[in-house]
PADO-355206 format. One record per residue: residue number from 0; residue in three letters; x negated, y, z of N, C-alpha, C, O in turn. Coordinates in steps of 0.001 Angstrom, whole numbers, plus 500000, padded with zeros to 6 digits. Last residue first. Layout:
PADO-355206
{seq = NUM	type = ALA	nxx = X	nyy = Y	nzz = Z	caxx = X	cayy = Y	cazz = Z	cxx = X	cyy = Y	czz = Z	oxx = X	oyy = Y	ozz = Z}
...
end
This chain:
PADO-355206
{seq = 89	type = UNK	nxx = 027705	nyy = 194719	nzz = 299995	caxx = 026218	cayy = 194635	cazz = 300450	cxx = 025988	cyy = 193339	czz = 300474	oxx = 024880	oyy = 192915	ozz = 300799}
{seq = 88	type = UNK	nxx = 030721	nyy = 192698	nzz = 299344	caxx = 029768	cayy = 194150	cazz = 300134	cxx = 028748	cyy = 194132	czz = 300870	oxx = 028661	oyy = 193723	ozz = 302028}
{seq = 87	type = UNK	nxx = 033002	nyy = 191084	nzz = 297597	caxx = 031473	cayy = 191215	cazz = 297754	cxx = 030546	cyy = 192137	czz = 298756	oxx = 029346	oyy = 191935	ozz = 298573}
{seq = 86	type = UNK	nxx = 035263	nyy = 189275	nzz = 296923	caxx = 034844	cayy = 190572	cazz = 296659	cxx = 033612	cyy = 190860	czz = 297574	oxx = 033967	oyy = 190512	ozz = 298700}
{seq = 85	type = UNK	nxx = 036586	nyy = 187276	nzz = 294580	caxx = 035864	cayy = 187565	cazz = 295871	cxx = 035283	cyy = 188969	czz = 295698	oxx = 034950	oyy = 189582	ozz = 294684}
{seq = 84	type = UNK	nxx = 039837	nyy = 185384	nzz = 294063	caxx = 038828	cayy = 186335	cazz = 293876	cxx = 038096	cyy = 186755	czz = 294950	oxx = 038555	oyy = 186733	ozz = 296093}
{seq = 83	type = UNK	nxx = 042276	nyy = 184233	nzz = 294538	caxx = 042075	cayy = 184446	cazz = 292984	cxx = 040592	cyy = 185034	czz = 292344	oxx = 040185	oyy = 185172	ozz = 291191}
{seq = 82	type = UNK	nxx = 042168	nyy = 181575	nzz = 296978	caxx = 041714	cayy = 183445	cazz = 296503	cxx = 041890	cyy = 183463	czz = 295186	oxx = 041547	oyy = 182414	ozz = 294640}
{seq = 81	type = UNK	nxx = 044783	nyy = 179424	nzz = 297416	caxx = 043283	cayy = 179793	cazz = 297405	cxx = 043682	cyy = 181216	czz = 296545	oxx = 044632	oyy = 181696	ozz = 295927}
{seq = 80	type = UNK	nxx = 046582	nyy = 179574	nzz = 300599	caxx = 046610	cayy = 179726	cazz = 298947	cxx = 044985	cyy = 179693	czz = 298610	oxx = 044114	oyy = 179911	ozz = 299452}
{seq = 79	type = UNK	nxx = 048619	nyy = 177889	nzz = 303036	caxx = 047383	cayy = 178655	cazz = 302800	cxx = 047259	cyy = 178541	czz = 301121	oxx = 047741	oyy = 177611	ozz = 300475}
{seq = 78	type = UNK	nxx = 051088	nyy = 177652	nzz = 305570	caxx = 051011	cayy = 177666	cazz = 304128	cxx = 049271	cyy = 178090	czz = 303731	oxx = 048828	oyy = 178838	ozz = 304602}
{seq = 77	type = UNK	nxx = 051155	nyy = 175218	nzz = 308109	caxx = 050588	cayy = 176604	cazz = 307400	cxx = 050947	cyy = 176133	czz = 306148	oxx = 051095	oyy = 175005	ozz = 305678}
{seq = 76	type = UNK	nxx = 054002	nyy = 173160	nzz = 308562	caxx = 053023	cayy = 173607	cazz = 308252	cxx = 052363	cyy = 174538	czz = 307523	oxx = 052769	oyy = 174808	ozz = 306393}
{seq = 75	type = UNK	nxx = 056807	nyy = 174933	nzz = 310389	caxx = 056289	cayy = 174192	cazz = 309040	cxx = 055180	cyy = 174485	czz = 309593	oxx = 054920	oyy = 175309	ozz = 310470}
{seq = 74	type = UNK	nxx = 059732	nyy = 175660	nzz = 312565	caxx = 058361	cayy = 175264	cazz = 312728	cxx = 057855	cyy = 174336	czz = 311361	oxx = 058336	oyy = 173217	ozz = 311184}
{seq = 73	type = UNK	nxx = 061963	nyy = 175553	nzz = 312360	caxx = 061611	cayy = 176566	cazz = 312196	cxx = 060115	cyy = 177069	czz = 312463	oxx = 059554	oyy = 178162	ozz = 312544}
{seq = 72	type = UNK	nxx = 063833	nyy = 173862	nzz = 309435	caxx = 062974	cayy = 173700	cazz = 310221	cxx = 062572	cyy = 175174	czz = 311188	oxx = 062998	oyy = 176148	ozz = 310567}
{seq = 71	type = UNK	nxx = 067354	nyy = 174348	nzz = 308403	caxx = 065491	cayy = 174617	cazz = 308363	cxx = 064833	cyy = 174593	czz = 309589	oxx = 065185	oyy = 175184	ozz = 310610}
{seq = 70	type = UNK	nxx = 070029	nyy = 173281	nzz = 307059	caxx = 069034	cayy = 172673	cazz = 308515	cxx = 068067	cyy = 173741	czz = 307921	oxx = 068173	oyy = 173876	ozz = 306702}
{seq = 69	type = UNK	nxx = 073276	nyy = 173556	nzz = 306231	caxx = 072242	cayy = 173471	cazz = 306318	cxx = 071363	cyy = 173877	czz = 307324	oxx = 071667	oyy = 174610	ozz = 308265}
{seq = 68	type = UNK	nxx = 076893	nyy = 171893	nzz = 306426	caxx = 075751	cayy = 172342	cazz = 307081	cxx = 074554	cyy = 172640	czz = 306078	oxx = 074666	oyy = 172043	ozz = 305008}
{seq = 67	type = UNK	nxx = 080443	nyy = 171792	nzz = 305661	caxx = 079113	cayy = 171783	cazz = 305399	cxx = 077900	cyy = 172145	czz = 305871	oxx = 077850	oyy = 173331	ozz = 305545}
{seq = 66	type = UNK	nxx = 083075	nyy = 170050	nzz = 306663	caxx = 081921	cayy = 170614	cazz = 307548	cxx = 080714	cyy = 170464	czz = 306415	oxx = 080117	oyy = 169407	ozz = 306216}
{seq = 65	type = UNK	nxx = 086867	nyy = 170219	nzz = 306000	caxx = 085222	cayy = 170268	cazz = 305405	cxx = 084348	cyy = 170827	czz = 306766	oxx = 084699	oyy = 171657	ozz = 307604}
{seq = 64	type = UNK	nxx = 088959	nyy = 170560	nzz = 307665	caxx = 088992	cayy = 170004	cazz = 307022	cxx = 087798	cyy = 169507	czz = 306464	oxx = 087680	oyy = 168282	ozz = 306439}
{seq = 63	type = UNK	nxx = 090064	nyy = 170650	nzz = 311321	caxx = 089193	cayy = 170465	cazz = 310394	cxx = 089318	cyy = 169488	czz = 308956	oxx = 089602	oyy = 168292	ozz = 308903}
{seq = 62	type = UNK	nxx = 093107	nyy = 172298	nzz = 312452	caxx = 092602	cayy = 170690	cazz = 311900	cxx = 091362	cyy = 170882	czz = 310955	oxx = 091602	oyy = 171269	ozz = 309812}
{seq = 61	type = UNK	nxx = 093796	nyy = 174296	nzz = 314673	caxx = 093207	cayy = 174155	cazz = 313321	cxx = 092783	cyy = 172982	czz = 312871	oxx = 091589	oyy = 172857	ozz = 313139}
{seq = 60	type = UNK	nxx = 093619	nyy = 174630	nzz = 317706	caxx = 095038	cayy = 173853	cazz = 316915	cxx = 094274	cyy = 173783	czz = 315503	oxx = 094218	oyy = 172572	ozz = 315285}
{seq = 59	type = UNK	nxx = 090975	nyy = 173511	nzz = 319854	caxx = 091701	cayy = 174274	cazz = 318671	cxx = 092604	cyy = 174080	czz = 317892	oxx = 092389	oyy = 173109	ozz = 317167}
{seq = 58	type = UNK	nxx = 090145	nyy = 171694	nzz = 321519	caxx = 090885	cayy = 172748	cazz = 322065	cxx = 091552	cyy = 173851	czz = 320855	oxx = 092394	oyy = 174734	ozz = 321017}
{seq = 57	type = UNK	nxx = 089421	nyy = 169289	nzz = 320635	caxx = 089962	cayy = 169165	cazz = 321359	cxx = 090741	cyy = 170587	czz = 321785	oxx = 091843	oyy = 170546	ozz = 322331}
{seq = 56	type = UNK	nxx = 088149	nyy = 170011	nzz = 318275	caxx = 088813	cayy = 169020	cazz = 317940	cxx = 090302	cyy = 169235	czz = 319263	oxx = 091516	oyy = 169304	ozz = 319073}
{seq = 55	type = UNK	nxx = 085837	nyy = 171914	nzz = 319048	caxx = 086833	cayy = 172349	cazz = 318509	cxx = 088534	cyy = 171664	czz = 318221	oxx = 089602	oyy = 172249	ozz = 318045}
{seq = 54	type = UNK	nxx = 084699	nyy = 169965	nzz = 320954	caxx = 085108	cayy = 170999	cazz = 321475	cxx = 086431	cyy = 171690	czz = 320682	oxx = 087534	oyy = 171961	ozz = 321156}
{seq = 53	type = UNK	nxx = 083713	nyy = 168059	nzz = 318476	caxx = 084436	cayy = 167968	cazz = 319691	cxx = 084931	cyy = 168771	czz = 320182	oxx = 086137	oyy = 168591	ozz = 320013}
{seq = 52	type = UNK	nxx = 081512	nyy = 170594	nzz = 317556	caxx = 083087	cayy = 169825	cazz = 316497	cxx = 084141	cyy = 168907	czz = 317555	oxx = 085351	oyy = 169082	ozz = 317413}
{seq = 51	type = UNK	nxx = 079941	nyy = 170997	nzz = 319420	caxx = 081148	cayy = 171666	cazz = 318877	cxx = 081871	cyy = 171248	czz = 318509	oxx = 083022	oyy = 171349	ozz = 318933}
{seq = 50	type = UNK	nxx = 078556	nyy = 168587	nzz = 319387	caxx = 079295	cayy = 168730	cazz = 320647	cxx = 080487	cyy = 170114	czz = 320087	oxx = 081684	oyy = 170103	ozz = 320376}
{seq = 49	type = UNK	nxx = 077829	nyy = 168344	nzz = 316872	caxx = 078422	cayy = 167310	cazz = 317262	cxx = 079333	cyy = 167790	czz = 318312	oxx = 080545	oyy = 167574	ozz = 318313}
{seq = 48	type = UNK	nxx = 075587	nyy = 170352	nzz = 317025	caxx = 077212	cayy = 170551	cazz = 316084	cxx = 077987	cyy = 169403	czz = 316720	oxx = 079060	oyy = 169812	ozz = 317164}
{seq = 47	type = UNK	nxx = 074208	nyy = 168965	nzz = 318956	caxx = 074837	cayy = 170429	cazz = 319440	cxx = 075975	cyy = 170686	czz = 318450	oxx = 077074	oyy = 171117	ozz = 318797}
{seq = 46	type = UNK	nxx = 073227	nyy = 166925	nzz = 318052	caxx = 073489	cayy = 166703	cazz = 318698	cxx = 075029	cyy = 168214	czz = 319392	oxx = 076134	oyy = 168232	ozz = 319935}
{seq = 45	type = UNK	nxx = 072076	nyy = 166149	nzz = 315192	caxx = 072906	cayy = 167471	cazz = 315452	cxx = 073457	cyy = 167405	czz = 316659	oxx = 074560	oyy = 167945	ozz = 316564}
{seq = 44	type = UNK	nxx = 070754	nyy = 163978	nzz = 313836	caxx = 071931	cayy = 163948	cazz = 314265	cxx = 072503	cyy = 164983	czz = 314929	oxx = 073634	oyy = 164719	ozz = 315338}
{seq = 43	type = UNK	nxx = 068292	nyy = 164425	nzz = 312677	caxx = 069483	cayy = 164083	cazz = 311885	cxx = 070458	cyy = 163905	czz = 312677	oxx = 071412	oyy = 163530	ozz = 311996}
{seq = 42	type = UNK	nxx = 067551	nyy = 167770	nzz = 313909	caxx = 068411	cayy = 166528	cazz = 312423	cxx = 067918	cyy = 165525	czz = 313239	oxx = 067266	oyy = 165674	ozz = 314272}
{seq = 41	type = UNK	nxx = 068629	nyy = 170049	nzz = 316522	caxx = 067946	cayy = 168931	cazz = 316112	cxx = 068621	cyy = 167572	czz = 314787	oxx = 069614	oyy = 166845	ozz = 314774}
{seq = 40	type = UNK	nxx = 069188	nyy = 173390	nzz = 316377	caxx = 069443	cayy = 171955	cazz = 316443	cxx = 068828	cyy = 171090	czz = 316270	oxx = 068013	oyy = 171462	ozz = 315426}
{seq = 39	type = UNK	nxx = 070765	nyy = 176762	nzz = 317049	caxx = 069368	cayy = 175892	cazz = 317012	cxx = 069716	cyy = 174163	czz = 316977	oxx = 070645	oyy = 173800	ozz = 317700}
{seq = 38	type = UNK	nxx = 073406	nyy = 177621	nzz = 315151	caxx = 072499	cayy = 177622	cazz = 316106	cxx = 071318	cyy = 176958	czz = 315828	oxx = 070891	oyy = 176632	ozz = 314721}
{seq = 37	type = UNK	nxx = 075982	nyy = 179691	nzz = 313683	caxx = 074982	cayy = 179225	cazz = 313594	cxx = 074333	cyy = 178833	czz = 315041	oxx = 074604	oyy = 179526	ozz = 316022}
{seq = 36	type = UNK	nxx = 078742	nyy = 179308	nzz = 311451	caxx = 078362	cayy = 179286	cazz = 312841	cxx = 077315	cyy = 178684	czz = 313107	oxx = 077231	oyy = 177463	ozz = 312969}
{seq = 35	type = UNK	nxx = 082213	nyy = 180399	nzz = 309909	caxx = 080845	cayy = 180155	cazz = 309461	cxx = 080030	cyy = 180388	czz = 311215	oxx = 080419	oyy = 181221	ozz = 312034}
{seq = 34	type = UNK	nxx = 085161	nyy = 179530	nzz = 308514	caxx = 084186	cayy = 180072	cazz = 309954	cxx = 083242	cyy = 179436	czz = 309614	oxx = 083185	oyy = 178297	ozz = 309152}
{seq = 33	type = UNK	nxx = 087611	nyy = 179856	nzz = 306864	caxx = 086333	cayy = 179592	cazz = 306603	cxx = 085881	cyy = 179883	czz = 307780	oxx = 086475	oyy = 180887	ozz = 308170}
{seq = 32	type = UNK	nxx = 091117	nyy = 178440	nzz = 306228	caxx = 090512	cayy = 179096	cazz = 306826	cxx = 088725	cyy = 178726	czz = 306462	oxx = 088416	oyy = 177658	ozz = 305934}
{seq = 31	type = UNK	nxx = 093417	nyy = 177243	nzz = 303693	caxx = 092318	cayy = 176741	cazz = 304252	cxx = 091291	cyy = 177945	czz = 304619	oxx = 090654	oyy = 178479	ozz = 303711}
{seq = 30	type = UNK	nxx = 097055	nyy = 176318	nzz = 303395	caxx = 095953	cayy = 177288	cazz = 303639	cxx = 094718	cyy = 176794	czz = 304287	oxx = 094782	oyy = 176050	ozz = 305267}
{seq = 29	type = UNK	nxx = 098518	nyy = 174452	nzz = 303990	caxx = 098019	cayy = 174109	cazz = 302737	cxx = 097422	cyy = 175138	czz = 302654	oxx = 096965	oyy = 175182	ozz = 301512}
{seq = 28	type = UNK	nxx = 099548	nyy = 174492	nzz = 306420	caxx = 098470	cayy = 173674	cazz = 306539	cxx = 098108	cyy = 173629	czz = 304909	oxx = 097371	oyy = 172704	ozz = 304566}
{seq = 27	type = UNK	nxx = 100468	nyy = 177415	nzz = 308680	caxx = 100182	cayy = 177641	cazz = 306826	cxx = 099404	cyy = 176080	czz = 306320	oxx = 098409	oyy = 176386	ozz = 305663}
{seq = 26	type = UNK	nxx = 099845	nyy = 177437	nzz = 311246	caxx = 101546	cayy = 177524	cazz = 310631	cxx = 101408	cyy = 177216	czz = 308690	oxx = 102229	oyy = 176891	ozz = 307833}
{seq = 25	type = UNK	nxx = 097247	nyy = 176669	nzz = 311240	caxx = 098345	cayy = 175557	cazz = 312158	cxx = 099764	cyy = 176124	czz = 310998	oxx = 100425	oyy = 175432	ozz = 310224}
{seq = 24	type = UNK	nxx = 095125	nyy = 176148	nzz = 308621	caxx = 095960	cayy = 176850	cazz = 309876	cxx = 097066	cyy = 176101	czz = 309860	oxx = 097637	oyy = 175331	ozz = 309087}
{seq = 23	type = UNK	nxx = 092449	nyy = 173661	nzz = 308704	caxx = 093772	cayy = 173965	cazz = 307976	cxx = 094448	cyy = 175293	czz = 308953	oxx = 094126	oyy = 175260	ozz = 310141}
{seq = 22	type = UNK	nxx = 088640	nyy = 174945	nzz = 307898	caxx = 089948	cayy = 174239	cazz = 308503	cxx = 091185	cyy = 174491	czz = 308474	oxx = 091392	oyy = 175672	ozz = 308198}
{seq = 21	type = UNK	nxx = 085791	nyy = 174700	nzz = 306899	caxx = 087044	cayy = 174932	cazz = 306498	cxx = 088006	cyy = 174264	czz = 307841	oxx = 087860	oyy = 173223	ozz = 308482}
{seq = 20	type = UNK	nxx = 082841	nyy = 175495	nzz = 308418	caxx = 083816	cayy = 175216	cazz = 308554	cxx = 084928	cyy = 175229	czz = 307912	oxx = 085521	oyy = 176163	ozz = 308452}
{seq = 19	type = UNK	nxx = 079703	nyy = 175578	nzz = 307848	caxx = 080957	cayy = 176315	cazz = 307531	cxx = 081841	cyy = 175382	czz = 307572	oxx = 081730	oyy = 174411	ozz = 306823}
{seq = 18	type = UNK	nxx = 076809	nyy = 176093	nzz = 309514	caxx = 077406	cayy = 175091	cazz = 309581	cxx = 078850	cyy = 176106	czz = 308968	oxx = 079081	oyy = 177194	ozz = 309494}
{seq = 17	type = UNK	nxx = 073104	nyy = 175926	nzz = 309910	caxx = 074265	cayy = 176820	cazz = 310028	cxx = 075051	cyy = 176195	czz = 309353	oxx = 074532	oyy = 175553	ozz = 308440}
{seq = 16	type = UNK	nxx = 070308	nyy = 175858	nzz = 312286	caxx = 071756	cayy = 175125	cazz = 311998	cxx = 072490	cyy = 175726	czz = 311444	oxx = 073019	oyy = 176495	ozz = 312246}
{seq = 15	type = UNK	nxx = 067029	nyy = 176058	nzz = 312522	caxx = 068402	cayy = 176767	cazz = 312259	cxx = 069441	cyy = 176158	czz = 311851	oxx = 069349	oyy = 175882	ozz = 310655}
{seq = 14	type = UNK	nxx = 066129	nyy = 173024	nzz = 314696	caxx = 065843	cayy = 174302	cazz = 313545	cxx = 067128	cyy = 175053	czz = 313396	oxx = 068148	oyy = 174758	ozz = 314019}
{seq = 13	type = UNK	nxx = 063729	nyy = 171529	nzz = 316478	caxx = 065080	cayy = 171860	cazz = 316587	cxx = 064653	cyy = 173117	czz = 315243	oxx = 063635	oyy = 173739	ozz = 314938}
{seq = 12	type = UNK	nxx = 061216	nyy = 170279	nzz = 317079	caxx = 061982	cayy = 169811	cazz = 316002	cxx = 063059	cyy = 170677	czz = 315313	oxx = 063326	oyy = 170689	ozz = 314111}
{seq = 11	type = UNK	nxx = 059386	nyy = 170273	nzz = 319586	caxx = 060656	cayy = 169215	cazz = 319420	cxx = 060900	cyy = 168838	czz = 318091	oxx = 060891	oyy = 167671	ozz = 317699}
{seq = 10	type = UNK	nxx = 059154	nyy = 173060	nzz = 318898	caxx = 057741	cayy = 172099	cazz = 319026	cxx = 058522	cyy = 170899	czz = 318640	oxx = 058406	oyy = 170462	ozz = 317495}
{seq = 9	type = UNK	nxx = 061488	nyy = 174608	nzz = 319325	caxx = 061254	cayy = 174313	cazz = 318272	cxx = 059812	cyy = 173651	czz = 317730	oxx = 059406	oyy = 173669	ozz = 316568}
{seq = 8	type = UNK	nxx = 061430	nyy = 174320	nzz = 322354	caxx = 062866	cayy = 173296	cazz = 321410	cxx = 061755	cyy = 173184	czz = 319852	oxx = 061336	oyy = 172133	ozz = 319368}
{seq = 7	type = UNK	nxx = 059403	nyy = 175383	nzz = 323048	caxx = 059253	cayy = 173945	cazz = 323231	cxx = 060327	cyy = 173375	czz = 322631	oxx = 060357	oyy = 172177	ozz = 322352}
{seq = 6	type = UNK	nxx = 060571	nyy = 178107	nzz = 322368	caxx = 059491	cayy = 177385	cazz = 321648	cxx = 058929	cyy = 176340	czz = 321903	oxx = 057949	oyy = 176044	ozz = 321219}
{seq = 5	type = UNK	nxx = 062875	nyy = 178336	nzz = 324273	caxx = 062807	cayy = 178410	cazz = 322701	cxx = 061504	cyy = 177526	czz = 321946	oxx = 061568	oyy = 176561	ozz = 321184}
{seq = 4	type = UNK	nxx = 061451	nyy = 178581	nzz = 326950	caxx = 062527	cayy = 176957	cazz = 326689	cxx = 062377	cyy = 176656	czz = 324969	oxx = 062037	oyy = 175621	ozz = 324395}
{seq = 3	type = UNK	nxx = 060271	nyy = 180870	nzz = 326636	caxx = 059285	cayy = 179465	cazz = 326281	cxx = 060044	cyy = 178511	czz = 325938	oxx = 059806	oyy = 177696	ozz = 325046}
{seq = 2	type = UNK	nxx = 062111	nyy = 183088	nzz = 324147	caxx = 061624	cayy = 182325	cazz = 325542	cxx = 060688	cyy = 180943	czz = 325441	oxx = 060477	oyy = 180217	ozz = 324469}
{seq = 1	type = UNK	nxx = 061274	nyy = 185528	nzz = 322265	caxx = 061454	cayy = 184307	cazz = 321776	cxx = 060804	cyy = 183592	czz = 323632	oxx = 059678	oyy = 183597	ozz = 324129}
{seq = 0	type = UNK	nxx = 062897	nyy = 188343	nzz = 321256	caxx = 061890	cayy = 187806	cazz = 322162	cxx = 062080	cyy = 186297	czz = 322280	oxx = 063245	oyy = 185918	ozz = 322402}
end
């Protein structure tokens, strides 16, 4: 069910965020962990990964190593095709 707050974020801009994480473990640092983590966001600056990656910085022993992201919009313009064909009645 999609709330109104939802569909004025994604009027805004905001799109699917999903973001993988490598990061080192604390006892193993030449081991490299994966967490994968999605939300709603706004490009180009990600205001909301931003505030995670802080969060994580500050309260997680795991030292980030890699942050790869991808964005989609979740609002495009129509797609529309032309007909291959018409069909006719009466």
């Amino acid at each position: 069910m999609i709330r109104e707050n939802d569909f004025e974020k994604r009027l805004l801009g905001y799109g699917l965020l999903t973001a993988e994480i490598l990061y080192q473990l604390p006892d193993h640092p030449k081991l490299l962990q994966s967490f994968v983590w999605q939300t709603e966001d706004l490009a180009p600056k990600f205001p909301e990964l931003t505030r995670f990656l802080s969060f994580w910085e500050r309260e997680i022993d795991g030292p980030i190593h890699t942050v790869r992201i991808a964005h989609q919009n979740l609002i495009q313009p129509a797609e529309f095709r032309y007909a291959d064909g018409e069909i006719v009645m009466h």
